[in-house]
N, C-alpha and C positions, 0 to 999 in steps of 0.2 A: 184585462187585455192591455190596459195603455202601461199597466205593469212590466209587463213580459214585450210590449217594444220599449221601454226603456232598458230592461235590462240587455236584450239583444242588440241595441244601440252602444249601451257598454261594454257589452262584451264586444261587439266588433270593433269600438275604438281604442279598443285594449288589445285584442288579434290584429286588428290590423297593424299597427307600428310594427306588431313581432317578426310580421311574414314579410312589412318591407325590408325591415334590420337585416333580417336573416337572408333577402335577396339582392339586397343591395349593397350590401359588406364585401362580398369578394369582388363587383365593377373594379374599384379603383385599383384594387391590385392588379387584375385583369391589365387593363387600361393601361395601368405602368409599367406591365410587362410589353406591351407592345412597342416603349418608346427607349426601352433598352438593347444597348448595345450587345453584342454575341461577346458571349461568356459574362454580363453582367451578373447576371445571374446565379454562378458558380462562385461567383467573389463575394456576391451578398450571403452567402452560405455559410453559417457560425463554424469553424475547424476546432478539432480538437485534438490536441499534440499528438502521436501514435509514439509507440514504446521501440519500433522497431526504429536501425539505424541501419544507414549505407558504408558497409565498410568498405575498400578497395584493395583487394591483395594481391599480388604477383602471381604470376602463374608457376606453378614449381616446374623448373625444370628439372630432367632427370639426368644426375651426375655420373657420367660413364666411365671409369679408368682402366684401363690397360693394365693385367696383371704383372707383380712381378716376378720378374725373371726367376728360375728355379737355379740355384746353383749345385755343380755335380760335382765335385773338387778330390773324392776320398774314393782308392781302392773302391769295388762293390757291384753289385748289378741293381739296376735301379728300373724301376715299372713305370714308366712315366706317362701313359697314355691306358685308358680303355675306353674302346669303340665296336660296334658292331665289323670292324674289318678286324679288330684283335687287340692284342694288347701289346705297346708298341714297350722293345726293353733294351734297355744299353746294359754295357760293360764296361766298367773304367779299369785298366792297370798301369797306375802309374810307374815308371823304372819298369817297365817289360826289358828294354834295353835298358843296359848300366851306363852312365855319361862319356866312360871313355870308350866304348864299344860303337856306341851311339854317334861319338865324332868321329871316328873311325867310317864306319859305315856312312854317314853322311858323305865326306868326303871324300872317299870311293864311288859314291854311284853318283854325285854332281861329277866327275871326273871322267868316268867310261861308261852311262847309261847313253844310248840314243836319244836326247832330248828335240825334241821338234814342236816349234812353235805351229802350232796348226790353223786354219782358216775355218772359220766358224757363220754362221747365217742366221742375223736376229732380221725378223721383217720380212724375207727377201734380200737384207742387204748383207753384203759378204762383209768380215772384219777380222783381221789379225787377232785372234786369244790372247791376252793379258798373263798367259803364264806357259811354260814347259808343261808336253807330258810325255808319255810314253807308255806301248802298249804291250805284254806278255801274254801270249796264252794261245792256243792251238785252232781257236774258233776266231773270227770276229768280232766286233763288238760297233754297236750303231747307239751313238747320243746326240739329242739335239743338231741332228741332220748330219751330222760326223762319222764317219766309218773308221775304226781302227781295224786295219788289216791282220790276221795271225802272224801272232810271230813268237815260233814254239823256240828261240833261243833265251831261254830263261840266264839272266846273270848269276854266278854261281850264289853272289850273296843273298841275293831273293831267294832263289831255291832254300838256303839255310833259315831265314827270318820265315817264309812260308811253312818250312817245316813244325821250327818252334809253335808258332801259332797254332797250325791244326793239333800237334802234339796236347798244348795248353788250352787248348779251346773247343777241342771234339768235334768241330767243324771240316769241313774242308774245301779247299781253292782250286780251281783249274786257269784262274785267268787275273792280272793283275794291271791296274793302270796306276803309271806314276805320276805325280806333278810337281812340278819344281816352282813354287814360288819365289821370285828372284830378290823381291822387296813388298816394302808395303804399297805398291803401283799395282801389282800382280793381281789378278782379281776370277773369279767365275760367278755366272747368274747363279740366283737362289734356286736351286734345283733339288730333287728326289733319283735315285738310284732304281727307276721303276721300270726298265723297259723289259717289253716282253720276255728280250733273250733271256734274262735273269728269273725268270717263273715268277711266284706268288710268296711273298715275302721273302725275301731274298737277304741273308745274311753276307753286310760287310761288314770288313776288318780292318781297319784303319789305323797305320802304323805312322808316328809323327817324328822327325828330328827335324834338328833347326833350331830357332830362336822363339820362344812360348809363343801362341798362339790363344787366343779366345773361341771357341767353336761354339756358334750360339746357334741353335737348334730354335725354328717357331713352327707352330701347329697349324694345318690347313684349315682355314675358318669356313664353319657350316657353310651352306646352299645361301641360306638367308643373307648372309654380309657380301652377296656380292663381290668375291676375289679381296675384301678388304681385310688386312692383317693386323690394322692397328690394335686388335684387342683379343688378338690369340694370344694362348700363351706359349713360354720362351725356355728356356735352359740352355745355360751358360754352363760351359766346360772346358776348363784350362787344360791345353795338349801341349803336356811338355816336354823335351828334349828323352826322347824313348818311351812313348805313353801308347799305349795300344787301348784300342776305342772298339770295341764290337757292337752293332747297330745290327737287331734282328727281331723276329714280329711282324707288328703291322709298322716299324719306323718308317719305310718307304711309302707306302699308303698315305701314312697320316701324315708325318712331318716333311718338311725342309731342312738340306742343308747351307751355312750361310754361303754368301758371294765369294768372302775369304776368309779366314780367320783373322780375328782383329790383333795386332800387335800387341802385348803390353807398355803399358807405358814406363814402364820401369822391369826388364830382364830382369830375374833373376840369378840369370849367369851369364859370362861373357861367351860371345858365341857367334857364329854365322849369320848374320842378318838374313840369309835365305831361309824359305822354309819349305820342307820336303814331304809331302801325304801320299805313303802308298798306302793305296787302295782296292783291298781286296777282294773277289766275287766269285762266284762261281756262276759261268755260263751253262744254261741248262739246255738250252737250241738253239739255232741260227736262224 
């Protein structure tokens, strides 16, 4: 018996150190977590380097440019547009008129055409046109709030030049507006040939003398841009001294034509500084 309480005496003086070890080892940490500061503790934290890195990149913008211009320059019929309204198509013939025919012709009808400068309404406000026109043909004719009255005295040389045309072109005209640009001052807004009277795609004829011009042609920009034309596309077409232009399809629908034709900077023949666009239509109602 006095065996077995010495041994129980050892053994407990032997358990017992282990049970205090083991209960009184985390106190002090205990303890000194209390008398730490906020975030102590995250700093006493062994770190180990991570593989990943902070890179910092620009955000990509996305580079938008404005197509370029299509140029039309050769004899040809060209397709320049397809849309659900059609397919919009020109006609270039250069020298329709011959140069001397051409000067001829020009200078005759700056000479005896009735040119009148007409009053025009951007806004509501009235302004003086920036260029001659003149109106031929049996019906009316209403643009951009403007009425051109009938006036079935066709000049005999239009008669003749109309002729040629429907002759050469299968087409035909009842009505024709002329315009005499006097300089490069001379101007009209970007406009389309779309009014009712004219039907659903409405073929004109566009007959040029004068001093070369630039006829730069741009595309109506979808619903989505907002009336914005910076990034439609363009075509550019030299009209030169006798150049006959036919615009039919959906070109009225889709496109614009410019303000004015733009001068060249360098003629290539001496000539008129005016410049003269008749322009041809057929009126289909009033």
């Amino acid at each position: 018996m006095e065996d077995k309480r010495r041994r129980a005496r050892v053994q407990g003086a032997w358990a017992g150190p282990a049970r205090s070890q083991a209960t009184a080892q985390p106190a002090p940490a205990a303890q000194s977590r209390l008398h730490q500061r906020p975030g102590q503790t995250w700093m006493n934290k062994e770190h180990h380097p991570s593989d990943r890195r902070f890179v910092f990149r620009e955000p990509q913008e996305v580079v938008r440019r404005a197509p370029e211009p299509r140029v039309i320059d050769k004899e040809g019929v060209y397709e320049i547009s397809l849309s659900p309204t059609g397919v919009s198509r020109v006609r270039l013939y250069p020298g329709f008129v011959d140069l001397k025919e051409g000067d001829c012709v020009l200078e005759q009808l700056c000479r005896e055409v009735p040119w009148k400068q007409r009053t025009g309404i951007r806004e509501n406000v009235t302004y003086q046109q920036p260029r001659l026109t003149a109106w031929y043909g049996e019906l009316p004719y209403t643009y951009s709030r403007i009425t051109m009255e009938p006036n079935p005295h066709w000049h005999p040389v239009l008669l003749t030049l109309k002729s040629q045309i429907e002759e050469n072109t299968g087409h035909t005209f009842n009505s024709l507006l002329c315009n005499l640009y006097r300089n490069e001052k001379d101007s009209v807004d970007w406009h389309s040939d779309d009014e009712p009277s004219l039907g659903r795609c409405p073929v004109i004829a566009s007959l040029s003398f004068g001093a070369t011009r630039i006829f730069e042609m741009r595309k109506k920009p979808p619903p989505e841009e907002n009336g914005d034309y910076t990034y439609v596309e363009r075509v550019k077409i030299p009209l030169d001294h006798g150049t006959l232009l036919i615009m039919e399809g959906a070109t009225q629908a889709d496109w614009q034509a410019p303000p004015v034709p733009a001068p060249l900077s360098q003629p290539p023949r001496e000539g008129p500084e005016a410049f003269g666009r008749m322009a041809g239509m057929k009126i289909v109602r009033e």
